[in-house]
C-alpha positions in Angstrom: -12.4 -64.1 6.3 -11.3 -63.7 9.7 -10.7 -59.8 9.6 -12.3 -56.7 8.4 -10.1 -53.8 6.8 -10.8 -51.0 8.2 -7.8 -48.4 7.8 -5.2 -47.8 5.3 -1.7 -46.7 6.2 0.3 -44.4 5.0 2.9 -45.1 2.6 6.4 -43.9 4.0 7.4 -41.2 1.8 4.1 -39.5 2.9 5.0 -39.8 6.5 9.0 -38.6 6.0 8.2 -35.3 3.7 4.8 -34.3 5.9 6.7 -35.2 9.6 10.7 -35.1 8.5 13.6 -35.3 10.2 15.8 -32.6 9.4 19.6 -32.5 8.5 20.7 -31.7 11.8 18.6 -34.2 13.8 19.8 -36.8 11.2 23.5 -36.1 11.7 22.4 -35.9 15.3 21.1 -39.8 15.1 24.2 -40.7 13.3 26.4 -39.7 15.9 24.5 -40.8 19.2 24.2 -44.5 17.4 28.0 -43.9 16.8 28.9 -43.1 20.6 26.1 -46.3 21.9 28.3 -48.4 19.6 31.7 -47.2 20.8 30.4 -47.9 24.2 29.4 -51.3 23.3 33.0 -52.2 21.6 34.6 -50.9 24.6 36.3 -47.7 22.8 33.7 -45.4 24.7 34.5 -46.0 28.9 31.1 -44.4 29.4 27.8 -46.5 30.4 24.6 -46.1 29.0 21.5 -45.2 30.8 18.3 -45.9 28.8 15.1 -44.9 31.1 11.9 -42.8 30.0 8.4 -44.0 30.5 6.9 -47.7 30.2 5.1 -46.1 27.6 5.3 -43.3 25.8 1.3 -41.6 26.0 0.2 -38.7 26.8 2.9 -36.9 24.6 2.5 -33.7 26.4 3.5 -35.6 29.7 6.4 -37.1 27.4 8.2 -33.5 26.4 7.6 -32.1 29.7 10.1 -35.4 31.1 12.3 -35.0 28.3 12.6 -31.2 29.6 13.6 -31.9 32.7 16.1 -34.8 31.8 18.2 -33.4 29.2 19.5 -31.1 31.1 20.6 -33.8 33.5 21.9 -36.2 30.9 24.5 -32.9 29.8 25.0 -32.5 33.1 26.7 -36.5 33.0 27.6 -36.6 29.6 31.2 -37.5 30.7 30.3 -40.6 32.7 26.6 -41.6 31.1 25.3 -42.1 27.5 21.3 -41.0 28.4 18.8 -42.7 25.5 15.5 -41.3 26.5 12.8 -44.2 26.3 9.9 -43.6 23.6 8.4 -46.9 23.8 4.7 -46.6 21.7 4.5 -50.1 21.1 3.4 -52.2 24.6 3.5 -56.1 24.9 0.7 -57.6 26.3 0.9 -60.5 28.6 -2.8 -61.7 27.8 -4.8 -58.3 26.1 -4.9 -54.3 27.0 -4.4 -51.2 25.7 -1.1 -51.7 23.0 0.3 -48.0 23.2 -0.2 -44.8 21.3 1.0 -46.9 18.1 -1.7 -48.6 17.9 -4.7 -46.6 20.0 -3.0 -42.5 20.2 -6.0 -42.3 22.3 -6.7 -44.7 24.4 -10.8 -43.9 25.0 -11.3 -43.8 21.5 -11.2 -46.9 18.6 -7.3 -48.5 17.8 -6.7 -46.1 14.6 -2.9 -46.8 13.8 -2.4 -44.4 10.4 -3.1 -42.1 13.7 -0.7 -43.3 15.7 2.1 -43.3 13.3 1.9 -39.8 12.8 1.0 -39.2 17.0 4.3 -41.0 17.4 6.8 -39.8 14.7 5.7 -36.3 15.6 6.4 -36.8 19.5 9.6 -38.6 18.7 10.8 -35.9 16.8 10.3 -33.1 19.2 12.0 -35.4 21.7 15.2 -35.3 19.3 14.8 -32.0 19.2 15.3 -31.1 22.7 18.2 -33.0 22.4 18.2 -36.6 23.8 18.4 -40.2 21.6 15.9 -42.0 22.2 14.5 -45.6 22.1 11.8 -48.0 21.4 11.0 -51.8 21.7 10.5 -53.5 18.2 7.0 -55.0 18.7 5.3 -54.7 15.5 8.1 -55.1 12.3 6.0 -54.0 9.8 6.0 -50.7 11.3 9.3 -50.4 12.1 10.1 -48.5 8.7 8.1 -45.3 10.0 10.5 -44.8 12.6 13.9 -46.2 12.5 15.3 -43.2 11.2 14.8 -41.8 14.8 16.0 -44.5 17.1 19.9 -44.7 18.3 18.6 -48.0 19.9 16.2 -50.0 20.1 15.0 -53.6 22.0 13.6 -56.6 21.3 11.5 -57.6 24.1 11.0 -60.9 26.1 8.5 -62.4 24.4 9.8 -61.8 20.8 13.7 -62.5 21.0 12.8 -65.9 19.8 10.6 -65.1 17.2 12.6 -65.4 14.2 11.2 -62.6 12.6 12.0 -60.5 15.2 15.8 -61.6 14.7 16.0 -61.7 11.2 14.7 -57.7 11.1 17.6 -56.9 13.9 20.4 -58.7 11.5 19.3 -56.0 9.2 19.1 -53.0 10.8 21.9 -50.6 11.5 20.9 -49.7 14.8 22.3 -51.4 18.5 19.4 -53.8 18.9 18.8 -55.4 23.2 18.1 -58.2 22.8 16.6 -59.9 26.2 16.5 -62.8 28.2 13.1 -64.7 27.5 10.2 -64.3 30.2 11.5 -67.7 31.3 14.8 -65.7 32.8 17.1 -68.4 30.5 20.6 -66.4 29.9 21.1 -69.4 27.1 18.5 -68.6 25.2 18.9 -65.0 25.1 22.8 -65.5 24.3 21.1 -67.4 21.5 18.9 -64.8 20.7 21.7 -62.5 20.1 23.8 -64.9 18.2 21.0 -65.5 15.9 20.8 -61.3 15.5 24.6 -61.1 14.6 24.5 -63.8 11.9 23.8 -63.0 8.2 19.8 -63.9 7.6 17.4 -64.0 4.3 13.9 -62.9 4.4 11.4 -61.7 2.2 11.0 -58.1 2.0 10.3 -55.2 -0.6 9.4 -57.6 -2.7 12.9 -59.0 -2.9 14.9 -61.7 -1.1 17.4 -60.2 0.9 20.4 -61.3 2.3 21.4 -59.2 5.8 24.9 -59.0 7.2 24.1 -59.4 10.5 24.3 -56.6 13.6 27.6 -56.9 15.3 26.0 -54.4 17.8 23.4 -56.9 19.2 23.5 -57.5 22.8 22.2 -59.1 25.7 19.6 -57.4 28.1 19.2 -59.3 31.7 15.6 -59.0 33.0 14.7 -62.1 35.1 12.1 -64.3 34.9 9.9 -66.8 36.1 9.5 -64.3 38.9 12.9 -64.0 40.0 15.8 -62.2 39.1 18.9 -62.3 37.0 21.5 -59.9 38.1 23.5 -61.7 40.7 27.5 -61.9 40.6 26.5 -65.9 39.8 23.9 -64.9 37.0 26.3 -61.6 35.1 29.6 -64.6 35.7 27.3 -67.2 33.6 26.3 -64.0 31.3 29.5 -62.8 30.5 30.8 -67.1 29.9 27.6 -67.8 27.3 28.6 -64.9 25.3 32.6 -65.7 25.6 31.6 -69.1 24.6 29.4 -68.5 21.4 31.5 -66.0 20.3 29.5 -63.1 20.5 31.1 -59.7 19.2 31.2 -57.0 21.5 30.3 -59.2 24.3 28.2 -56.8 26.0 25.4 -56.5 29.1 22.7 -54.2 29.6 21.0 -54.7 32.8 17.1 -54.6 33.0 16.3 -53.0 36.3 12.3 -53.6 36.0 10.5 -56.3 35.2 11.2 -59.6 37.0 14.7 -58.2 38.2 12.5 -56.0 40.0 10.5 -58.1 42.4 10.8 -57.9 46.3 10.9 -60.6 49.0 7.2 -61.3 48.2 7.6 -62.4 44.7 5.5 -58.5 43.7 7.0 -56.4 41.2 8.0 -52.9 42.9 9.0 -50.6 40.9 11.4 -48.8 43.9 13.4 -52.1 43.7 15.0 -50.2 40.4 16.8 -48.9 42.4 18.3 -51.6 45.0 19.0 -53.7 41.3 21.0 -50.5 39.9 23.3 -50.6 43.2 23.6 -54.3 43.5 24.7 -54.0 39.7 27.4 -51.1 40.4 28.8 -52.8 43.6 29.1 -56.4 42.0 30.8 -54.3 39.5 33.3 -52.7 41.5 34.3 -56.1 42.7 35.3 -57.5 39.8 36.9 -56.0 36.6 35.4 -58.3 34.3 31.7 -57.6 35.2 32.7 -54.3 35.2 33.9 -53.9 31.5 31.0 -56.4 29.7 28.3 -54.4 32.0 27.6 -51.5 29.4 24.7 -50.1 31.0 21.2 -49.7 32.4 17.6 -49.6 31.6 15.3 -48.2 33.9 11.1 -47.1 34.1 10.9 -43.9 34.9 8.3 -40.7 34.5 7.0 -37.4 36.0 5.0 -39.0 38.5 6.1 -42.3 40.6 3.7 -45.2 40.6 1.0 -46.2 37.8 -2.8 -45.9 37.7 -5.8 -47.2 36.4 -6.4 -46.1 32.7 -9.8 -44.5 33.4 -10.8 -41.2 31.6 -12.3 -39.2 34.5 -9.2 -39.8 36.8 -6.0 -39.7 34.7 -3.2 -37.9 36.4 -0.9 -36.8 33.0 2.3 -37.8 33.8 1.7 -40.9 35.4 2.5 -44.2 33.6 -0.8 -46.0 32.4 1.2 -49.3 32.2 4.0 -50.3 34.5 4.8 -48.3 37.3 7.5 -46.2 37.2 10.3 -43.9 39.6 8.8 -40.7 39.9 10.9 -37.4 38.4 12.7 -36.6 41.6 14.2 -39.9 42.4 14.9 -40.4 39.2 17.2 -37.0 38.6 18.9 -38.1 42.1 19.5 -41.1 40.7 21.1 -40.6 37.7 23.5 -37.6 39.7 24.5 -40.0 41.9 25.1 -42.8 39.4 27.5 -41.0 37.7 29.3 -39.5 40.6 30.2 -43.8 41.5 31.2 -44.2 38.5 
């Protein structure tokens, strides 16, 4: 055999009754997915704003930022749905540390029964300060030992064509991003989201199951092949796909990071967020159209700007481990003036 076992994990209804969710924070859930939902059929005029850390470790660092931003996000409630990122699950280009899912400490062994309950219990004092929150689907299986705390979550570049991956968003009753592939197609991620709204079978539970599909899908624009995505060309070609397959709710959410975020060199710089948030607004203002299928943002953000090595004797808590991120202060200026423009 190819693999040793070397953990057990827990079986849900030991994770729900020793780290629950209570009454309120469910009903809480419930209504947050409701208002991201109404914003993505168009009854809600507000935009949505998902931004939070690249990943979601140490969880200390990750109250202390949901702290400071919920405040803010009441403060532009009227103008701007905030979803707090709790991404524990991190893609991996080649190999690396995989997020506090999977290694809740990163100097120690990968222990995941560990990481389940590091996670729920972080994403649940999140909730409780007050903000919805997100994560990327990265690892299905595990999906069930959190879904009852997400009001959205993404599927990432390199799994929107997995079909797996698309089969477990036609099943969930959650609004699913789903983005562009790291090849920066728009086609393919229209596809993607197609493939999410349509009724699916899989095995699961140990039943076949029949989904009806996730009207709430949608498209997430992050570039690729080193270039961006975003242009008034790219979010024209955007909003035509979707027209074209017949998407429901044809809807945008623009990826600020990633490969939308690389400068003149061809580097990735995490201050170009910012320059791709404005672009965004101002091709917006131009023309109505963009303007009503653009339903939002997603942005890296945490206490301190930047990233750093993930070395033990030098960590600065606070400061993304993965990709870097806007520090605190830009971020909260930001967000202020974001919805002031709109």
């Amino acid at each position: 055999m190819s693999y040793t076992v070397q953990h057990a994990l827990p079986i849900y209804e030991e994770i729900f009754t020793r780290l629950p969710l209570s009454l309120e924070l469910q009903e809480k859930v419930q209504q947050d997915r409701t208002e991201i939902e109404n914003i993505l059929t168009g009854k809600d005029s507000r935009k949505i704003m998902i931004l939070g850390p690249c990943s979601s470790w140490p969880s200390e660092s990750v109250i202390e930022y949901a702290q400071r931003l919920a405040p803010v996000a009441e403060k532009v409630k009227d103008t701007l749905k905030i979803v707090m990122r709790t991404y524990i699950q991190k893609p991996r280009t080649t190999v690396g540390w995989m997020g506090p899912l999977v290694q809740p400490d990163p100097f120690s062994e990968p222990h995941i029964p560990n990481g389940i309950s590091y996670c729920r219990e972080m994403m649940i004092r999140v909730l409780g300060i007050g903000l919805p929150i997100a994560d990327e689907i990265l690892f299905p299986r595990c999906q069930s030992y959190f879904r009852d705390l997400l009001s959205w979550a993404a599927i990432g570049a390199r799994s929107s064509e997995n079909q797996e991956h698309r089969v477990l968003a036609s099943l969930l009753e959650i609004p699913i991003g789903v983005k562009n592939p790291t090849s920066g197609d728009i086609l393919t991620g229209v596809n993607s989201v197609q493939a999410c709204q349509s009724p699916n079978y899989l095995a699961m539970f140990g039943s076949q199951l029949k989904t009806t599909g996730n009207p709430y899908a949608h498209l997430v624009l992050r570039g690729g092949k080193n270039a961006g995505n975003v242009s008034q060309k790219d979010l024209n070609q955007a909003i035509q796909l979707l027209h074209k397959k017949r998407i429901t709710n044809q809807s945008l959410v623009i990826d600020t990071g990633h490969d939308n975020s690389r400068d003149k060199t061809g580097e990735r710089n995490y201050k170009k967020q910012i320059d791709v948030l404005w672009l965004t607004v101002e091709v917006m203002k131009s023309e109505p159209t963009i303007f009503s299928s653009v339903k939002g943002w997603m942005m890296e953000s945490f206490l301190h700007e930047g990233n750093q090595a993930l070395k033990k004797e030098s960590i600065v808590p606070g400061k993304s481990v993965t990709d870097a991120c806007l520090g605190w202060e830009d971020t909260k200026e930001l967000l202020l003036q974001l919805a002031e423009k709109l």
